[in-house]
ROKEKOL-853272 format. One record per atom (N, C-alpha, C, O): residue in one letter; x, z, y. Coordinates in pm, whole numbers, padded with zeros to 5 digits, always signed. Example, Ala and Ser with C-alpha at 12.3 -4.5 7.8 and 13.67 -1.06 7.14 Angstrom:
A+01319+00780-00569
A+01230+00780-00450
A+01320+00780-00330
A+01424+00846-00332
S+01285+00708-00225
S+01367+00714-00106
S+01290+00787+00003
S+01341+00804+00114
This chain:
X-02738-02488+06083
X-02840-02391+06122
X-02768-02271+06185
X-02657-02240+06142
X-02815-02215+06265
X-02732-02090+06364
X-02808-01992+06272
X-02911-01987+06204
X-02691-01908+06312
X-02710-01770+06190
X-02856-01692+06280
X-02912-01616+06200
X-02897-01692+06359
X-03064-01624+06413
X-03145-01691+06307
X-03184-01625+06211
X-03175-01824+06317
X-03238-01913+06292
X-03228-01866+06106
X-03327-01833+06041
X-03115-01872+06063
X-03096-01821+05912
X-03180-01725+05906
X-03293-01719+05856
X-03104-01635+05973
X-03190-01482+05935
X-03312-01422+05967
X-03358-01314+05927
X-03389-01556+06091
X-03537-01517+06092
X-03567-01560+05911
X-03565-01488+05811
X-03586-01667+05923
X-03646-01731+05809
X-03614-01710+05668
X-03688-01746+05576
X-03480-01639+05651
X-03407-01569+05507
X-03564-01441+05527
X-03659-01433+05450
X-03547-01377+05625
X-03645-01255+05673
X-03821-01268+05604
X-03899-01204+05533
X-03812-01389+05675
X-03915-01395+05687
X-04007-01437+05526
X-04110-01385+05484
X-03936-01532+05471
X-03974-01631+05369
X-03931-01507+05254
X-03996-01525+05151
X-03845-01396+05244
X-03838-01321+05161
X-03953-01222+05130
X-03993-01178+05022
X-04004-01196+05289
X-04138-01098+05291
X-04232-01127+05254
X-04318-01040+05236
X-04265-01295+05218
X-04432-01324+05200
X-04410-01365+05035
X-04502-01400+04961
X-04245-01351+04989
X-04255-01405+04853
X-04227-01290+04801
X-04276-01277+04689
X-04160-01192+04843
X-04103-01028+04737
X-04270-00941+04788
X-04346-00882+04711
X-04283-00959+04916
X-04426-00929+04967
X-04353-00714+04989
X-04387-00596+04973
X-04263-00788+05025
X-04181-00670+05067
X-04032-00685+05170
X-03959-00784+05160
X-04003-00567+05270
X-03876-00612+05340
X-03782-00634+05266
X-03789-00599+05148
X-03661-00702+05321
X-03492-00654+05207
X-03486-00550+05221
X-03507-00478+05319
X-03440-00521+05069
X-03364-00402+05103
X-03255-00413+04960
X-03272-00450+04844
X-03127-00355+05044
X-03036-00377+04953
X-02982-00249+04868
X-02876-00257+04807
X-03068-00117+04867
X-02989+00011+04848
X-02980+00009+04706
X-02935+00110+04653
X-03019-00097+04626
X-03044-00051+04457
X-02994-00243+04384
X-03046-00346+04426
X-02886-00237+04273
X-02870-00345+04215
X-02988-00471+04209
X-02981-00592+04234
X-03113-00372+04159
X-03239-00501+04158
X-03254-00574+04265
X-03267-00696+04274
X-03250-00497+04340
X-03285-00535+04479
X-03190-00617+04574
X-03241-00688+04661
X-03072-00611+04561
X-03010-00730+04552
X-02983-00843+04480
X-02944-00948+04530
X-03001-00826+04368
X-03091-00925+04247
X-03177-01021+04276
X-03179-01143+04259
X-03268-00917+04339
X-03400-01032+04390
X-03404-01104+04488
X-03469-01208+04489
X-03319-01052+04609
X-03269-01167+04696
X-03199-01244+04669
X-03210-01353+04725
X-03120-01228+04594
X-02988-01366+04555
X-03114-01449+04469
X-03139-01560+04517
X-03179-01419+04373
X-03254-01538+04275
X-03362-01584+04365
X-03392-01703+04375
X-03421-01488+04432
X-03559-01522+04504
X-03496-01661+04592
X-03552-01769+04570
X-03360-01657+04707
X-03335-01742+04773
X-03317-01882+04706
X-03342-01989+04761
X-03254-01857+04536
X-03176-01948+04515
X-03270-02073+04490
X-03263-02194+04512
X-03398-01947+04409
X-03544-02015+04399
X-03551-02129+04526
X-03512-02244+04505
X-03602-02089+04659
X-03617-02125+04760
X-03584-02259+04826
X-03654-02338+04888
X-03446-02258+04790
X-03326-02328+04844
X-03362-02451+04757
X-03381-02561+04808
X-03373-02425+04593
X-03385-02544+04486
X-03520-02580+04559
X-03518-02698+04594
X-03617-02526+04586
X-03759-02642+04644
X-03763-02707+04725
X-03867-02771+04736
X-03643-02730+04839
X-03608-02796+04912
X-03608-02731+05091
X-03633-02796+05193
X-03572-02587+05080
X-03592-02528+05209
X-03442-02514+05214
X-03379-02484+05113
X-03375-02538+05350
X-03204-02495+05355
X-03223-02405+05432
X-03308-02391+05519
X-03081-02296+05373
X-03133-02175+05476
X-02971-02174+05454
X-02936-02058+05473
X-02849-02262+05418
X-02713-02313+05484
X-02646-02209+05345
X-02532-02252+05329
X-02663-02125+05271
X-02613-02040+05186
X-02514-02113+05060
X-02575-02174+04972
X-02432-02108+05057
X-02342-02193+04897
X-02335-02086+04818
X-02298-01969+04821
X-02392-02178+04734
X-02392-02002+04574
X-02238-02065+04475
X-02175-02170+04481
X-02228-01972+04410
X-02142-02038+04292
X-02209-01909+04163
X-02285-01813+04169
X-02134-01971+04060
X-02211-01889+03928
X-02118-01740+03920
X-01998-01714+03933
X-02218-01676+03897
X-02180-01511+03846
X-02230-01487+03746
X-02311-01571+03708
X-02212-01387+03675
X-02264-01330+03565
X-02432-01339+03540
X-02503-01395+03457
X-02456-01247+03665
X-02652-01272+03693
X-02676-01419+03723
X-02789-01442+03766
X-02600-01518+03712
X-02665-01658+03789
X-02615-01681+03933
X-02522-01627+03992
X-02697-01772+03973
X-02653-01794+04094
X-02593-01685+04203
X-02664-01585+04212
X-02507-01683+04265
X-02460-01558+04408
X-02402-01601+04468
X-02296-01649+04427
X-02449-01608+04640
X-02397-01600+04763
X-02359-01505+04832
X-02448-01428+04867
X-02209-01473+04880
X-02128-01388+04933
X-02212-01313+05080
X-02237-01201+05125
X-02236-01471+05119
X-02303-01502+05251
X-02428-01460+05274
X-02467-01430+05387
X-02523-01454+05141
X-02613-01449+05126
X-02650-01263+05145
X-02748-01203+05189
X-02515-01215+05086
X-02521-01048+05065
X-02497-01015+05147
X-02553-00908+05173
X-02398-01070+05257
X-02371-01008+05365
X-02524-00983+05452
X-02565-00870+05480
X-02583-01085+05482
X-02668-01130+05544
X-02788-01040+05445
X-02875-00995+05520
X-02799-01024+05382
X-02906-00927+05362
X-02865-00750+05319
X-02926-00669+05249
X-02788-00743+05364
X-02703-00588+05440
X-02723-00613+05599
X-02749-00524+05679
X-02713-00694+05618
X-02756-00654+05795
X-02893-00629+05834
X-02941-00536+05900
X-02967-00767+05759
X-03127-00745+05773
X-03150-00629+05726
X-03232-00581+05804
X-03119-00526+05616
X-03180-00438+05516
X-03144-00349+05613
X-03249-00301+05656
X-03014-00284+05693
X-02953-00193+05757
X-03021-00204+05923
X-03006-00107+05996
X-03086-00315+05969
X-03105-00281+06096
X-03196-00478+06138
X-03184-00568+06221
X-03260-00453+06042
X-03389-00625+06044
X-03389-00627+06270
X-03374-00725+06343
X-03405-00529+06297
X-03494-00504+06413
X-03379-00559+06518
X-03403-00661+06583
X-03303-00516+06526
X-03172-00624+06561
X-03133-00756+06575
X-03065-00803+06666
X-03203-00840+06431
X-03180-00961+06447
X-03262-01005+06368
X-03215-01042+06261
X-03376-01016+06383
X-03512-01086+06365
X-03626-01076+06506
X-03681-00986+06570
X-03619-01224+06508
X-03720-01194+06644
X-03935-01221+06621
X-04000-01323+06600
X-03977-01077+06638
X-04089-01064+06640
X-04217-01156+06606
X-04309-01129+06528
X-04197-01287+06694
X-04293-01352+06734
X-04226-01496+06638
X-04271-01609+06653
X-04124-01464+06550
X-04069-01598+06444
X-04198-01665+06384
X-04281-01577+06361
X-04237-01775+06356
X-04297-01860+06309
X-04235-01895+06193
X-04127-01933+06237
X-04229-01908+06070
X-04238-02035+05958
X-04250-02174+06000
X-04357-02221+06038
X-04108-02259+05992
X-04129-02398+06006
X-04283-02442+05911
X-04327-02374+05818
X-04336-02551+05954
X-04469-02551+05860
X-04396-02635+05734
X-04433-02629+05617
X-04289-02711+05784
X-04246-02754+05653
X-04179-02656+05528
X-04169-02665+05405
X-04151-02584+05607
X-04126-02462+05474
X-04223-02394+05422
X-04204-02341+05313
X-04396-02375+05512
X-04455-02274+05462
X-04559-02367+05339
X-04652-02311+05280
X-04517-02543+05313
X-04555-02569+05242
X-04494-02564+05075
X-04545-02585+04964
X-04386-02533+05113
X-04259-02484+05006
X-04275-02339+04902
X-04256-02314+04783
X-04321-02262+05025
X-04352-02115+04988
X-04453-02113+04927
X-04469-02061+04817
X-04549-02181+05004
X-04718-02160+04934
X-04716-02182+04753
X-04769-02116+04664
X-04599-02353+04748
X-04571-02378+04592
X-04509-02321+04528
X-04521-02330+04406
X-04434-02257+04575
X-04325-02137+04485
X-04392-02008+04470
X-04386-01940+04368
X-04463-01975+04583
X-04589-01829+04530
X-04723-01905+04480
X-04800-01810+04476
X-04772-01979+04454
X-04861-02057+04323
X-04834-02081+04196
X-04913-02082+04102
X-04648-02113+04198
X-04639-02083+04056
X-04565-01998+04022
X-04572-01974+03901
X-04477-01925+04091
X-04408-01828+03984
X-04435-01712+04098
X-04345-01629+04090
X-04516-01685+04186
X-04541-01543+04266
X-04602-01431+04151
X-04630-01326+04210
X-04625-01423+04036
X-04635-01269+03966
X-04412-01296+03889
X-04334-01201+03880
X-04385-01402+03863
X-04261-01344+03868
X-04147-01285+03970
X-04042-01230+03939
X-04196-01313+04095
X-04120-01323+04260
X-04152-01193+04286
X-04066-01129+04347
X-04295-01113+04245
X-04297-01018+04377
X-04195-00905+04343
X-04108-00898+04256
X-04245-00800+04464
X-04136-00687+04444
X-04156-00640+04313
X-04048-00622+04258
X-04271-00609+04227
X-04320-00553+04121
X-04279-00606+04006
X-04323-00559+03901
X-04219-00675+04005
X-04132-00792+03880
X-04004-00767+03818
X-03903-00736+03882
X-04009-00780+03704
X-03908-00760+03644
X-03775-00863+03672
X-03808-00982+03665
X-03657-00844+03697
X-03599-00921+03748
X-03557-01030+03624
X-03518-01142+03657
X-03563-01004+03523
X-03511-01089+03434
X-03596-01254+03445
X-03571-01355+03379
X-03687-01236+03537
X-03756-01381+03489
X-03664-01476+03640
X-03628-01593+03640
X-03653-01386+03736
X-03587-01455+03866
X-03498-01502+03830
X-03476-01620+03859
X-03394-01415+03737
X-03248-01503+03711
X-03287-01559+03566
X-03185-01623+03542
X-03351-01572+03478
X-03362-01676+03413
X-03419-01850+03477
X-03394-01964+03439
X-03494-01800+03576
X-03530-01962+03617
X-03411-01980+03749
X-03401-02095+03791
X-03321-01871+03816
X-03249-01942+03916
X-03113-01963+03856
X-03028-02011+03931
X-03079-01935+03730
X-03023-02007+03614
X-03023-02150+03584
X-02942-02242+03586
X-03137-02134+03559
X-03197-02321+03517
X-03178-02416+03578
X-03143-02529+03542
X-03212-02349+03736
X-03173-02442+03877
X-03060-02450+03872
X-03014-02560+03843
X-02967-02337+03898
X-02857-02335+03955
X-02748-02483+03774
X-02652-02558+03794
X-02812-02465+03658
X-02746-02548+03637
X-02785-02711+03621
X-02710-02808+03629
X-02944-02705+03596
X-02977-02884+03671
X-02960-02912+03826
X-02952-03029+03861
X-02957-02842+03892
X-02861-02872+04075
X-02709-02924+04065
X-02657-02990+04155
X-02642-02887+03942
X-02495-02976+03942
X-02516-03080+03979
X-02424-03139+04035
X-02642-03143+03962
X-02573-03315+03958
X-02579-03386+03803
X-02620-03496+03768
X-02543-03319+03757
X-02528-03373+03595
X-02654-03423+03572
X-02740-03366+03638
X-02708-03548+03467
X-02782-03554+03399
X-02791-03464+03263
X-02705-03489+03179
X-02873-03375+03237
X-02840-03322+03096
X-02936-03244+03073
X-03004-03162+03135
X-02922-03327+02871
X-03068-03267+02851
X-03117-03125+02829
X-03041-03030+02853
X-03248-03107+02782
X-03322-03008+02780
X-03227-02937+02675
X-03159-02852+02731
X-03205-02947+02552
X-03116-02905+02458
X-03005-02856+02502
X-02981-02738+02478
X-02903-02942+02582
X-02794-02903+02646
X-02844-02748+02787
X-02781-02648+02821
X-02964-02794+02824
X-02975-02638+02921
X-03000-02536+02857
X-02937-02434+02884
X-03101-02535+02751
X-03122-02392+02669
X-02965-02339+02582
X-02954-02221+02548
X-02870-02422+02560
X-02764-02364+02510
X-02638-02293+02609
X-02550-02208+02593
X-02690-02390+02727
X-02584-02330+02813
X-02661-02202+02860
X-02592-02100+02868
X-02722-02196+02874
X-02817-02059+02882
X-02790-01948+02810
X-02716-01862+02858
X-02838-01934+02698
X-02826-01897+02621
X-02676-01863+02553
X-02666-01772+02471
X-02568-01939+02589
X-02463-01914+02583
X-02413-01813+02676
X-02351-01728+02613
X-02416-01783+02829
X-02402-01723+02905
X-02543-01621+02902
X-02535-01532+02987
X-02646-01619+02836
X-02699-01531+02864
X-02795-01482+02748
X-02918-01485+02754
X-02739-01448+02672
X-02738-01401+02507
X-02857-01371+02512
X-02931-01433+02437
X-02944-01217+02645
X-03052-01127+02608
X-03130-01256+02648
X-03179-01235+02759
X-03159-01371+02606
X-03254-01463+02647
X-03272-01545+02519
X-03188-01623+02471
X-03415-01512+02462
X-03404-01644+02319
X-03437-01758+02379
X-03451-01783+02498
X-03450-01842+02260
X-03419-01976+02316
X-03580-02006+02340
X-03601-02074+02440
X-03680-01973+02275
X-03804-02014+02345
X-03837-01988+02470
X-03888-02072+02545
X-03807-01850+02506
X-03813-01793+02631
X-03742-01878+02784
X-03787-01879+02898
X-03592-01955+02717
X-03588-02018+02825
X-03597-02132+02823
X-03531-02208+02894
X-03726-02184+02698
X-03782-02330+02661
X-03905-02350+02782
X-03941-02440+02857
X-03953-02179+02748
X-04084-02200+02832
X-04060-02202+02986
X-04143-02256+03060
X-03918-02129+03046
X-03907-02124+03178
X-03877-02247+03219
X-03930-02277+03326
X-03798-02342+03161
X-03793-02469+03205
X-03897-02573+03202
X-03897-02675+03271
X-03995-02533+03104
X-04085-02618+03098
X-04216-02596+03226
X-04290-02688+03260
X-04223-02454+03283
X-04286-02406+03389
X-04205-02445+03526
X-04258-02454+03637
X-04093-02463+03502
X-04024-02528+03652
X-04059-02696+03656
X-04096-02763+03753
X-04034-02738+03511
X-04062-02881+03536
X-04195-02914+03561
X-04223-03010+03634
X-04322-02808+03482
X-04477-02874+03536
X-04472-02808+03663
X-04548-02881+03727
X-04416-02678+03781
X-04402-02679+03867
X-04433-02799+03946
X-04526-02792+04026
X-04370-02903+03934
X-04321-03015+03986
X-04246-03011+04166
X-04211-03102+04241
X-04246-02890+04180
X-04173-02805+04288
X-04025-02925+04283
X-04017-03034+04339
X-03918-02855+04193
X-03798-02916+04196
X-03757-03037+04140
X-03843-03083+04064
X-03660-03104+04151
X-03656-03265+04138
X-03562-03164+04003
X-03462-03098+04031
X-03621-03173+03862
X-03594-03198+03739
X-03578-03315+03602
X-03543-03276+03491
């Protein structure tokens, strides 16, 4: 994918799900782009980004750069008249149906990186069970009880959004 093409649609698909521009001037707020995308990416939209694990969960280097340019000067390199592939805007519609009161700008970020957590560790590849994700969770992410990220996995899996 050519980096225009990235950054309409990083642009674009961030605005109808944060229901706000990037902007990177405050920790949350780069928060919510790294989980919001990672969200994204797990429903099956590529927007070319490789995450690896950080402390908050999933983070792309690439991903930050790229939303410091959009946040510092969108008008530059987003073009006006961009469209939504329709195959993505069927992606979006399911990801703001089920978790859009946790996505928007008004959200507490803790629920973004608890479910782009979840993804980011059933996306290994690994088979592994439900037991084995709430501990690895919960191991790396203590302020999370274990029901709390019983129920987030169990809302990604009736999702039926991601291949779980």
């Amino acid at each position: 994918m050519e980096e225009k093409e990235r950054l309409n649609l990083l642009y674009s698909i961030f605005k109808l799900i944060a229901k706000k521009d990037i902007d990177m001037s405050s920790f949350n707020d780069r928060l919510k782009l790294q989980k919001i995308t990672y969200i994204i990416i797990s429903a099956g939209i590529n927007l070319d980004y490789k995450f690896g694990w950080h402390l908050r969960g999933p983070y792309s280097s690439l991903l930050a750069s790229d939303g410091f340019m959009l946040s510092n000067n969108s008008q530059s390199y987003i073009d006006v008249g961009y469209r939504i592939p329709e195959y993505c805007q069927k992606k979006i519609e399911e990801v703001r149906e089920n978790f859009g009161s946790d996505l928007s700008d008004t959200s507490d970020t803790n629920m973004m990186e608890l479910y782009s957590s979840i993804l980011y560790i059933v996306n290994r590849g690994e088979k592994i069970s439900d037991e084995k994700i709430i501990q690895y969770v919960k191991n790396r992410k203590p302020w999370f009880d274990e029901q709390t990220i019983k129920k987030a996995l169990d809302k990604i899996r009736d999702s039926k959004i991601f291949s779980i």
